[in-house]
Backbone bond lengths (Angstrom), bond angles and torsions (degrees), N, CA, C in turn:
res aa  C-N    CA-C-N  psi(-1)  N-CA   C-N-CA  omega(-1)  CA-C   N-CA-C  phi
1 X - - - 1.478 - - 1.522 109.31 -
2 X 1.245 123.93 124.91 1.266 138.13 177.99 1.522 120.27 -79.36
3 X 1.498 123.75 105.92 1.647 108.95 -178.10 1.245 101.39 -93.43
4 X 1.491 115.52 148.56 1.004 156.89 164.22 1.412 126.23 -97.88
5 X 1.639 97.26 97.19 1.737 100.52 168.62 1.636 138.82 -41.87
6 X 0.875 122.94 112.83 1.647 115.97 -163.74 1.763 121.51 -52.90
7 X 1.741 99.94 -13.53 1.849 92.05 155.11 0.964 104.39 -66.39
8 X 1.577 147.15 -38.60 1.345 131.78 -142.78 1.767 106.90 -122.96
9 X 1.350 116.67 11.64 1.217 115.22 175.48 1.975 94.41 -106.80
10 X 1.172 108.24 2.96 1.992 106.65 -174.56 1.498 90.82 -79.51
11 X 1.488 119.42 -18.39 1.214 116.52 -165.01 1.522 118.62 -79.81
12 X 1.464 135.89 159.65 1.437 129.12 173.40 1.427 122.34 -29.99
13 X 1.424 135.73 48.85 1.495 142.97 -179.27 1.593 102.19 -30.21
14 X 0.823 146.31 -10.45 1.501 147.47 -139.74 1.746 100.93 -134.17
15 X 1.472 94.41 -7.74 2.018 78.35 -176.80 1.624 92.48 -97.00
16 X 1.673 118.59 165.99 1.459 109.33 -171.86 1.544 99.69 -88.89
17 X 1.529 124.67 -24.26 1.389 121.89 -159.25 1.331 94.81 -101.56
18 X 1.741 140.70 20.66 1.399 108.78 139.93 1.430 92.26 -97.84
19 X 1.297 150.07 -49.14 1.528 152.97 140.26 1.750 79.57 48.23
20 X 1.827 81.89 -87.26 1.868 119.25 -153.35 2.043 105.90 -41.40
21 X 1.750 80.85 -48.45 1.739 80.07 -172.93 1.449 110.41 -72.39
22 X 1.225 123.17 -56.53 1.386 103.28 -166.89 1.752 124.96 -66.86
23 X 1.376 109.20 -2.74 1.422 115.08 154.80 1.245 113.33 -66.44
24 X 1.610 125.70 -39.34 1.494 129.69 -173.50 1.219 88.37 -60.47
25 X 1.687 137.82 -52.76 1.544 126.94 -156.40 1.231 96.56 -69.82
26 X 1.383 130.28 -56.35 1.779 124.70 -162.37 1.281 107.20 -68.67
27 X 1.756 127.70 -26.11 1.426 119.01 175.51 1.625 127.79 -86.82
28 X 1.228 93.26 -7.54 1.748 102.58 152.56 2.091 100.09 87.87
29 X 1.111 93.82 31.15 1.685 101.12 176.97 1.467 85.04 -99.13
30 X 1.337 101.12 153.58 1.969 130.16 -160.83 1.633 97.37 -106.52
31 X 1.642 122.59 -20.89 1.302 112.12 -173.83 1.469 137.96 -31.03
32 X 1.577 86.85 -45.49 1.791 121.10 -175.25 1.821 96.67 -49.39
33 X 1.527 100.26 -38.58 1.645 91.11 -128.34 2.125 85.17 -114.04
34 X 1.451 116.72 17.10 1.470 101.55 -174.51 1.356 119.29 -81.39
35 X 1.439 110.12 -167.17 2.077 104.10 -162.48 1.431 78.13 -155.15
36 X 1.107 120.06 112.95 1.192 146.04 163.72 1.489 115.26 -50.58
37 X 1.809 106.78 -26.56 1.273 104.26 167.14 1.617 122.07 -78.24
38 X 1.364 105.28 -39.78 1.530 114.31 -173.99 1.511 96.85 -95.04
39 X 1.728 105.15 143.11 1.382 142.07 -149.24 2.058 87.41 -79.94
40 X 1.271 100.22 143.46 1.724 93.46 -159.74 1.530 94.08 -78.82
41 X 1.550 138.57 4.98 1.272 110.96 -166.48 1.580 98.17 -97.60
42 X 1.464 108.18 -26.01 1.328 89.58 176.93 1.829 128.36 -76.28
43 X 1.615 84.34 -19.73 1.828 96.63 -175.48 1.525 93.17 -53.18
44 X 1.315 132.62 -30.09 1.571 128.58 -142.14 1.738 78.21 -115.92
45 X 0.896 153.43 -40.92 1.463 133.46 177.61 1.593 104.24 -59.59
46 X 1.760 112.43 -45.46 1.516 110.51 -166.72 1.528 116.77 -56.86
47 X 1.488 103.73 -38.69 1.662 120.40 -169.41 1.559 105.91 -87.48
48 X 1.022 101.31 -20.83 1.953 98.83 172.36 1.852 101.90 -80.77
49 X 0.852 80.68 -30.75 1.999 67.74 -173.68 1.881 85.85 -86.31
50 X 0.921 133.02 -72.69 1.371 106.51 -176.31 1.409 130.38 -9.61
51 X 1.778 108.62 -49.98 1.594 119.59 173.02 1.267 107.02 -55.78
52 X 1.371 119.67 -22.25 1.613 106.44 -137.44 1.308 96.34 -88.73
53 X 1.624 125.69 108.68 1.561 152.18 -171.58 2.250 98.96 -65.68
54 X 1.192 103.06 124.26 1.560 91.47 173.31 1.809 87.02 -134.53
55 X 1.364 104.60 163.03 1.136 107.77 -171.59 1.885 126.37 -116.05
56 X 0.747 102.01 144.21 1.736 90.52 -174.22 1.537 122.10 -74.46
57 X 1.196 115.21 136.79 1.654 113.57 170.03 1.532 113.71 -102.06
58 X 1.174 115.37 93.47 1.586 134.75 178.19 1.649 101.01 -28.95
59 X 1.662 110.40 -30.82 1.473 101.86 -160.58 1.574 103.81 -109.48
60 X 1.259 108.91 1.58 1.845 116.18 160.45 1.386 118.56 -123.49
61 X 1.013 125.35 60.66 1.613 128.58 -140.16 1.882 87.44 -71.68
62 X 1.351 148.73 152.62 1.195 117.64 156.40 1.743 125.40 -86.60
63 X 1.047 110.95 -178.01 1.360 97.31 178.40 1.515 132.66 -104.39
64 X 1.297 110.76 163.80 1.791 105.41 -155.12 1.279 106.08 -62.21
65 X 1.404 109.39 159.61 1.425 115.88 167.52 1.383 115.13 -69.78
66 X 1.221 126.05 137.77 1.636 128.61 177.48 1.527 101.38 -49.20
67 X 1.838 95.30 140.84 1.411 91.00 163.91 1.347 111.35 -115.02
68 X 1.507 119.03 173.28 1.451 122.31 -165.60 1.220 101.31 -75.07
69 X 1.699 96.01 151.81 1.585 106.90 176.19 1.176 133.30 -59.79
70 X 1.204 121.23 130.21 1.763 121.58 -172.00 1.817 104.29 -80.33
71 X 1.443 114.30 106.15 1.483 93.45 167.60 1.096 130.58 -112.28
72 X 1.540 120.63 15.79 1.258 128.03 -165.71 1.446 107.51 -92.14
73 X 1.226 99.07 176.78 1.498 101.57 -151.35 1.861 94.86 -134.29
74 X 2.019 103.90 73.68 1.602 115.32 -172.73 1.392 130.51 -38.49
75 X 1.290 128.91 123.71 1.567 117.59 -179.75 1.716 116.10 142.19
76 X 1.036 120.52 154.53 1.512 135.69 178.30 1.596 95.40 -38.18
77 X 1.113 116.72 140.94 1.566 138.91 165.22 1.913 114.75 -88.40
78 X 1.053 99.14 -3.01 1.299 107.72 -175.02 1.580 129.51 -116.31
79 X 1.159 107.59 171.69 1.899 96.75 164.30 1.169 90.19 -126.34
80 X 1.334 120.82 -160.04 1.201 147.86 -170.75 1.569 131.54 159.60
81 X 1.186 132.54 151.01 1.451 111.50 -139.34 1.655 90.49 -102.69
82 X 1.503 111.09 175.13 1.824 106.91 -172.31 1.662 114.27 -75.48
83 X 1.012 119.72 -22.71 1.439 124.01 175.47 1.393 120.54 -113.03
84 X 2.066 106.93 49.56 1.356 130.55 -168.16 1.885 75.40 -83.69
85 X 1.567 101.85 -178.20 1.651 123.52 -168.78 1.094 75.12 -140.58
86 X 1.821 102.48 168.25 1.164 139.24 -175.77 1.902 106.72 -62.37
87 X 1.497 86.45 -47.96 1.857 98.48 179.71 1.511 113.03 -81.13
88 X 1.109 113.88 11.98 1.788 125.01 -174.17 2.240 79.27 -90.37
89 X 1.088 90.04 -72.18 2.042 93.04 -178.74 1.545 116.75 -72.14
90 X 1.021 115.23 -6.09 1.955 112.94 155.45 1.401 111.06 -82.70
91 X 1.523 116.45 -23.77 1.702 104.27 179.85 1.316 108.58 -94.22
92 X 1.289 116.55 4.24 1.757 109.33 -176.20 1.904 96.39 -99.32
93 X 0.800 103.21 -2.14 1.687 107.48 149.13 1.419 129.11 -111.93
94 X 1.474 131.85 -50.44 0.617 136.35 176.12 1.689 120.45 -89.82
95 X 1.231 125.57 81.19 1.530 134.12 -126.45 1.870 87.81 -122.10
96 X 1.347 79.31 -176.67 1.878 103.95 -171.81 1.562 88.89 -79.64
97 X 1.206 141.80 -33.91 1.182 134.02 -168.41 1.732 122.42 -68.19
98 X 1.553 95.60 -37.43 1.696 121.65 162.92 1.357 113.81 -59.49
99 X 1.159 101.66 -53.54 1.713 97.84 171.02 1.409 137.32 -90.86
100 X 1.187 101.37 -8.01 1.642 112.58 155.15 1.609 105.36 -63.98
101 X 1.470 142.72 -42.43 1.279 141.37 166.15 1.406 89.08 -60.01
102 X 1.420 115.96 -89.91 1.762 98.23 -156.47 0.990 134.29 -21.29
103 X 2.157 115.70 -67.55 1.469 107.17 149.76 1.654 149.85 -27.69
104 X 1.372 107.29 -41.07 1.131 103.91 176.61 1.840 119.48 -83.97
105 X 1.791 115.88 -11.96 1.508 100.68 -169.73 2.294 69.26 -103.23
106 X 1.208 142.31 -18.00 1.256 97.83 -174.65 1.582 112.55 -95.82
107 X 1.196 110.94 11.96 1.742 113.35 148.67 1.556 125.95 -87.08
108 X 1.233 107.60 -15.37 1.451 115.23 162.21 1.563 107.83 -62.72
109 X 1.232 101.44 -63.83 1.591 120.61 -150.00 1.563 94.43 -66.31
110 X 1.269 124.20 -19.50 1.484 128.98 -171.12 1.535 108.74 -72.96
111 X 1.783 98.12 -57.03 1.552 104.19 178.18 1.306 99.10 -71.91
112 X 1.647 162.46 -28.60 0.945 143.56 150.96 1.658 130.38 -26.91
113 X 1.256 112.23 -44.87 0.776 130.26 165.17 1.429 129.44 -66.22
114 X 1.448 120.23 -34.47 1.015 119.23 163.10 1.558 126.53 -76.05
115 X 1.239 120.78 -32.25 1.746 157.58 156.50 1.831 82.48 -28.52
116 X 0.892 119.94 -77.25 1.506 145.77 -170.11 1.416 120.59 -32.70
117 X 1.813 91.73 -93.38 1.314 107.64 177.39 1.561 123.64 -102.91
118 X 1.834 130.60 133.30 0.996 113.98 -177.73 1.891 116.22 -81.14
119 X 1.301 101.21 128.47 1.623 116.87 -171.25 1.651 95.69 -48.97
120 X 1.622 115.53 155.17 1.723 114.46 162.65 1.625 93.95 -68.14
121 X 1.829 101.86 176.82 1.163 94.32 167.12 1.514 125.32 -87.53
122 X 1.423 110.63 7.57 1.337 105.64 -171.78 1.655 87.98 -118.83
123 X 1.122 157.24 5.93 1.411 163.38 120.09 1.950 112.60 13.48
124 X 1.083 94.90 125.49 1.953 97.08 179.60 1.542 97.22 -84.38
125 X 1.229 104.58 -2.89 1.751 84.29 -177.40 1.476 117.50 -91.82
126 X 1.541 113.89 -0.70 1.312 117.34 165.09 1.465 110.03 -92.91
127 X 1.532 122.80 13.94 1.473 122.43 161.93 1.521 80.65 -79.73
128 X 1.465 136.03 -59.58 1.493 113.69 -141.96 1.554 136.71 -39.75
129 X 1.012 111.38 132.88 1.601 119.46 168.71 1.504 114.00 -139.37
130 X 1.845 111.33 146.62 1.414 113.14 -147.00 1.699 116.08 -60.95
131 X 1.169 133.31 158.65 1.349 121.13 -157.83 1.866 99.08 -111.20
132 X 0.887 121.19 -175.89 1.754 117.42 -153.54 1.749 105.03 -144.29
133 X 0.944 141.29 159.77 1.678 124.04 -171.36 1.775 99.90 -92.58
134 X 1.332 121.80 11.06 1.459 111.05 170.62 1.897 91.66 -90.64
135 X 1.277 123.36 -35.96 0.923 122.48 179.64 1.925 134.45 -46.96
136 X 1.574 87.43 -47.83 1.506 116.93 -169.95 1.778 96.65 -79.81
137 X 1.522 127.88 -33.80 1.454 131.08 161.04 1.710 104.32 -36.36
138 X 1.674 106.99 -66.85 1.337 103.55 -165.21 1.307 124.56 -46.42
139 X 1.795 92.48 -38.13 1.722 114.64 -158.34 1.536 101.92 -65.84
140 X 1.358 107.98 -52.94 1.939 113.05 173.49 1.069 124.69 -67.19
141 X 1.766 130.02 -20.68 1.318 135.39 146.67 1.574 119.72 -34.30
142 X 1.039 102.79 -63.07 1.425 127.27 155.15 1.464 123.32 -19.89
143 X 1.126 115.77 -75.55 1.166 145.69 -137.53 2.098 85.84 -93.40
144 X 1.103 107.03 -36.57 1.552 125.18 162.13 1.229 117.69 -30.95
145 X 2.131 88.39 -78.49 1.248 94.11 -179.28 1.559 149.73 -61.23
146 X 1.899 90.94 -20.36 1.597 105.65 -170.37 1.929 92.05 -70.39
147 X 1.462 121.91 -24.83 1.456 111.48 179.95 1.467 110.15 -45.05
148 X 1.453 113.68 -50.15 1.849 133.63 -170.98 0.986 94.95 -58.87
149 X 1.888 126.87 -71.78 1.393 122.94 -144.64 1.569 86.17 -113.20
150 X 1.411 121.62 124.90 1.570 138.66 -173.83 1.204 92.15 -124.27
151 X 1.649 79.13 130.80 2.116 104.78 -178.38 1.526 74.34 -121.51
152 X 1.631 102.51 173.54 1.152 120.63 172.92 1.974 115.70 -100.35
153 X 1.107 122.47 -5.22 1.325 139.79 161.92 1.872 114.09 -143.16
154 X 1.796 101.73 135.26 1.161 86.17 179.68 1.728 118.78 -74.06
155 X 1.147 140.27 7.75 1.258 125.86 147.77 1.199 139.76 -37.90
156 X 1.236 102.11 -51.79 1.691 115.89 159.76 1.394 125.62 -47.05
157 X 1.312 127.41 -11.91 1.434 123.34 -179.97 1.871 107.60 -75.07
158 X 1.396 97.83 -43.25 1.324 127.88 178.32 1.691 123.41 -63.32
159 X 1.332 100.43 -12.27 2.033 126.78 -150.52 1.824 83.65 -84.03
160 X 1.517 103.14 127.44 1.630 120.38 164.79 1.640 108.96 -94.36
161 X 1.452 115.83 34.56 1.520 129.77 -168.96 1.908 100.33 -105.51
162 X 1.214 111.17 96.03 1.517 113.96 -164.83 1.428 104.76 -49.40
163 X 1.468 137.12 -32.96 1.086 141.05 162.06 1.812 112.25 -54.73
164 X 0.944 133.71 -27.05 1.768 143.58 171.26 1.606 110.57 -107.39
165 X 1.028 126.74 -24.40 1.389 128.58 -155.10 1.865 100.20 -71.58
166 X 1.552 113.77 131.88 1.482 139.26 174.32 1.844 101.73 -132.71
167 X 1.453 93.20 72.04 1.476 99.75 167.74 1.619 119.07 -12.20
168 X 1.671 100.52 -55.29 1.328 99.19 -144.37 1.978 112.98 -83.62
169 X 1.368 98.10 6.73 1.483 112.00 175.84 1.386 113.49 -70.91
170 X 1.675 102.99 -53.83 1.563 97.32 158.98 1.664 136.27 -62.85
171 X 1.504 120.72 -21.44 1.112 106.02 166.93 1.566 141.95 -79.33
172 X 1.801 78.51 -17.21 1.692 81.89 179.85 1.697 111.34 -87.20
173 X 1.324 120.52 -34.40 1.563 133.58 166.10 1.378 120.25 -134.33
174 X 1.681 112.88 146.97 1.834 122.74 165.84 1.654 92.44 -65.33
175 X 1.473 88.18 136.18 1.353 105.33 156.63 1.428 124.12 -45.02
176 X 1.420 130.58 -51.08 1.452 146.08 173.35 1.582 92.65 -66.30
177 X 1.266 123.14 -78.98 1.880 94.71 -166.13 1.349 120.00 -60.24
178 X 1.306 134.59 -7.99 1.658 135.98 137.50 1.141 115.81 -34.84
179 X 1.362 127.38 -53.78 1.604 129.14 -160.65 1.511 104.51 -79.11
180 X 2.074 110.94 -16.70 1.195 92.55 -150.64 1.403 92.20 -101.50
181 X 1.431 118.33 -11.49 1.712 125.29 -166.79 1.739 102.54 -85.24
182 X 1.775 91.84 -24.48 1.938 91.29 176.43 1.295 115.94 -64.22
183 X 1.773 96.71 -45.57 1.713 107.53 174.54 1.408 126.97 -40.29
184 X 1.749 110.92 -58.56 1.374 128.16 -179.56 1.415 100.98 -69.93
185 X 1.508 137.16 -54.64 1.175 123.76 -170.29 1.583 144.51 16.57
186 X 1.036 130.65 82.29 1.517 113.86 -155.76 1.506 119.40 -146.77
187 X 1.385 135.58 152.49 1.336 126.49 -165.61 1.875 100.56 -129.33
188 X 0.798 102.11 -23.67 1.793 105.40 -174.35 1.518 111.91 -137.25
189 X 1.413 127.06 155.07 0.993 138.85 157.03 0.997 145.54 -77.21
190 X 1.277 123.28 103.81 1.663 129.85 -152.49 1.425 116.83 -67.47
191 X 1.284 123.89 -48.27 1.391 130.04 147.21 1.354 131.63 -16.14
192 X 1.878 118.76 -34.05 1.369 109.11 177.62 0.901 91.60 -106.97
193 X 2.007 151.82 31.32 1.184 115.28 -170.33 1.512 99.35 -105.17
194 X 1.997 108.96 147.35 1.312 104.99 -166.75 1.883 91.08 -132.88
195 X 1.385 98.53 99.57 1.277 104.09 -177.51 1.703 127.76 -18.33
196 X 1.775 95.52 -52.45 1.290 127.88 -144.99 1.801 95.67 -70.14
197 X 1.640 109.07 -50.43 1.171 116.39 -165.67 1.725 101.32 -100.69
198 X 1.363 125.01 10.97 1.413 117.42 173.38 1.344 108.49 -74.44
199 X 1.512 105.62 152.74 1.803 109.52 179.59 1.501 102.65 -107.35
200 X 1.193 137.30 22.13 1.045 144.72 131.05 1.790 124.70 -142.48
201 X 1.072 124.11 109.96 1.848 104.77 -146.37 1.709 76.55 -104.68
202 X 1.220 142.37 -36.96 1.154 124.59 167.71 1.467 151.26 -34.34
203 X 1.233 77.91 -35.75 1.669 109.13 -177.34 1.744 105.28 -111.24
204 X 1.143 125.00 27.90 1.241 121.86 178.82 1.608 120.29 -75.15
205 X 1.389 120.14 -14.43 1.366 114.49 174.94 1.291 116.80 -77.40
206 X 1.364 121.93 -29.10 1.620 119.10 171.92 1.427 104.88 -123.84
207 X 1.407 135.71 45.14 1.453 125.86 179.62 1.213 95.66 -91.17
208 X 1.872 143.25 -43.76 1.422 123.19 175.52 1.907 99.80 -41.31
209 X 1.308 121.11 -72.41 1.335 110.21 -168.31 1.197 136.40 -46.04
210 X 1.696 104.62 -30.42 1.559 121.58 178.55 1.680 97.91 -66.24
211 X 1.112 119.90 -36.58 1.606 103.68 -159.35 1.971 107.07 -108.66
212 X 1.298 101.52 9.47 1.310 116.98 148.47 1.134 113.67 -84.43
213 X 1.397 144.95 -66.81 1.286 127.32 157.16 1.174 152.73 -22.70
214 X 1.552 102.91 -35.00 1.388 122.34 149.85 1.221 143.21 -46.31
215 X 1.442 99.32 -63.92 1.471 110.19 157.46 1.820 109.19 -47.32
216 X 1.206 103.18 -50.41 1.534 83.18 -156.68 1.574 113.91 -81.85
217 X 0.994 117.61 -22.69 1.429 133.49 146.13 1.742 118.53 -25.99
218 X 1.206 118.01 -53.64 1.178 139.73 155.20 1.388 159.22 -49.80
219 X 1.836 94.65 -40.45 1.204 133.16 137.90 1.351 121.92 -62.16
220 X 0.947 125.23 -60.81 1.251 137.67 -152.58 1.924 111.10 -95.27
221 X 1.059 108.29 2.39 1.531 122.67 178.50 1.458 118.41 -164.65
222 X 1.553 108.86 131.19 1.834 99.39 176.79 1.250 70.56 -117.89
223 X 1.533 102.93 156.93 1.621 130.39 147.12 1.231 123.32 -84.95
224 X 1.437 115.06 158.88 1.840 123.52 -169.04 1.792 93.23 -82.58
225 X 1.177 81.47 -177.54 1.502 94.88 -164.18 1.973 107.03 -65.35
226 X 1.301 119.27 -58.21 0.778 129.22 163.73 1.583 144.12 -48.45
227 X 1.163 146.88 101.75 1.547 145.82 -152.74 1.351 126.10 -133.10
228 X 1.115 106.85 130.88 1.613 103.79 -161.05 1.657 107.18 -117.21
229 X 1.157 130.27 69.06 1.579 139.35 -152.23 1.595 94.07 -81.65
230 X 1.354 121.48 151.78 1.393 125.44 158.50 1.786 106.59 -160.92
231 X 1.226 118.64 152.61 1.189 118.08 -176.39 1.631 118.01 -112.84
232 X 1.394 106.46 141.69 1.693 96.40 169.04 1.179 134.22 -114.76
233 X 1.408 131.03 160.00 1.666 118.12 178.53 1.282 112.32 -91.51
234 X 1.720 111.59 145.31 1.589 112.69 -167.33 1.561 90.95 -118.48
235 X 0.793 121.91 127.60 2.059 128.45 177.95 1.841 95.59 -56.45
236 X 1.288 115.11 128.34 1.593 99.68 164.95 1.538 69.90 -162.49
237 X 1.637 97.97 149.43 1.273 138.58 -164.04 1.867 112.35 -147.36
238 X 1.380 105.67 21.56 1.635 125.99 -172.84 1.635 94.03 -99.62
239 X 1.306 96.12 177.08 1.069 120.34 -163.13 1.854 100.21 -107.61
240 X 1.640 123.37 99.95 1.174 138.87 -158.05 1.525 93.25 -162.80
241 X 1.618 108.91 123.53 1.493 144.25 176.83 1.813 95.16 -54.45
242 X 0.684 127.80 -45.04 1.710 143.11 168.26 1.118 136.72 -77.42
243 X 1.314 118.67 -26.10 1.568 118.05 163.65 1.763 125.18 -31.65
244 X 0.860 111.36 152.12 1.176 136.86 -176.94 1.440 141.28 -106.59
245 X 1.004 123.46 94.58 1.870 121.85 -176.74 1.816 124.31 -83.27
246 X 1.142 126.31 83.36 1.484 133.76 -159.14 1.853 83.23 -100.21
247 X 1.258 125.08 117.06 1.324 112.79 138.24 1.208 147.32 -77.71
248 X 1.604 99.44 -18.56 1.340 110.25 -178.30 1.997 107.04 -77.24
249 X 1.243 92.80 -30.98 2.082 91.79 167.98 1.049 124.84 -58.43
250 X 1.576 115.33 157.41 1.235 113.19 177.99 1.785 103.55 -86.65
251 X 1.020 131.43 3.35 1.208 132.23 -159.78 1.887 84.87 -141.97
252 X 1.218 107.84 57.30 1.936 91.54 169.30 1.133 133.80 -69.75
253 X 1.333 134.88 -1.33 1.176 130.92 143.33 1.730 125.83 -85.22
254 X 1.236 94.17 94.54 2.009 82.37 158.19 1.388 115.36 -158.21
């Protein structure tokens, strides 16, 4: 009797030619698996010792293979003084250099946009004028806070309704130049992007930022020798060339 792994029994059980193959895999014939380049006696020596099952002795266990030498030297790359702030270590990543790109491709992307499309006449995008990196501080301050304090529409941040009202949305930004810096928002220039020769063409709207981050990420921190990585699922139900359909998750879209 032949078992069948339960990835491969979800499959059409009923056709004869997967039947045929996955007996070829459990009966240990090489057909499936030859290379027309390499000479078949060795393919059939290589794949027989692959099979070849040896067993462990709990009471001679052998010993591990060496691992490579650790030479780094673990820990912050930085100093920082004792009465640093929270935003003293958000700007040593998120720096004047990041936002010198932001500013400059979402003032591009603005007059692009305008180049483009003609505004209505009653349109906020003929308020626009180019935005400045004291500006883009406020806008992501912002953009912070609505994480903390959650309205259920962003209008409401903006709302003079004493029952909704968060003073401090209006002082730090107009509601309308919010809507209009979300609109323009931008990290790269669409104009140079050339699918063919990008090293990531997927990720081309934030890959200048992604690989600024990187670096500094990198710079700015080694890890200890040891690493304990795990990944999580984020629910998204958007519109992404990559998404993912898991039914068996509790989160099947991501």
């Amino acid at each position: 009797m032949t078992y069948v792994p339960d990835d491969i029994s979800d499959t059409d059980s009923s056709s004869d030619s997967d039947s045929e193959y996955i007996d070829d895999i459990y009966s240990g014939t090489d057909e499936n698996f030859s290379d027309s380049s390499v000479d078949s006696d060795e393919s059939e020596n290589s794949f027989s010792n692959a099979r070849q099952l040896c067993k462990i002795d709990m009471q001679n266990i052998p010993t591990a293979p060496a691992s490579f030498p650790f030479i780094g030297n673990p820990g912050p790359k930085f100093t920082m003084a004792d009465d640093a702030t929270v935003l003293d270590y958000f700007e040593l990543f998120f720096d004047d250099v990041m936002l010198q790109i932001i500013v400059k491709e979402t003032n591009r992307y603005a007059q692009q946009y305008m180049n483009k499309a003609v505004p209505k006449e009653r349109s906020r995008c003929k308020k626009w004028t180019d935005t400045d990196e004291k500006e883009l501080r406020l806008f992501f301050s912002v953009l912070f806070l609505q994480g903390i304090v959650k309205k259920p529409k962003q209008e409401y941040y903006w709302s003079k309704r004493h029952i909704l009202q968060t003073p401090i949305f209006q002082q730090v930004i107009q509601k309308d130049r919010f809507i209009l810096l979300m609109k323009f928002l931008h990290f790269t220039n669409n104009e140079e992007f050339d699918k063919d020769n990008h090293p990531w063409p997927k990720l081309n709207k934030i890959y200048d930022i992604m690989e600024h981050l990187r670096k500094k990420f990198r710079n700015l921190y080694i890890p200890d020798k040891n690493l304990s990585i795990d990944e999580s699922l984020m629910r998204f139900k958007g519109r992404l060339s990559w998404k993912m359909f898991i039914a068996k998750k509790r989160a099947r879209f991501v």
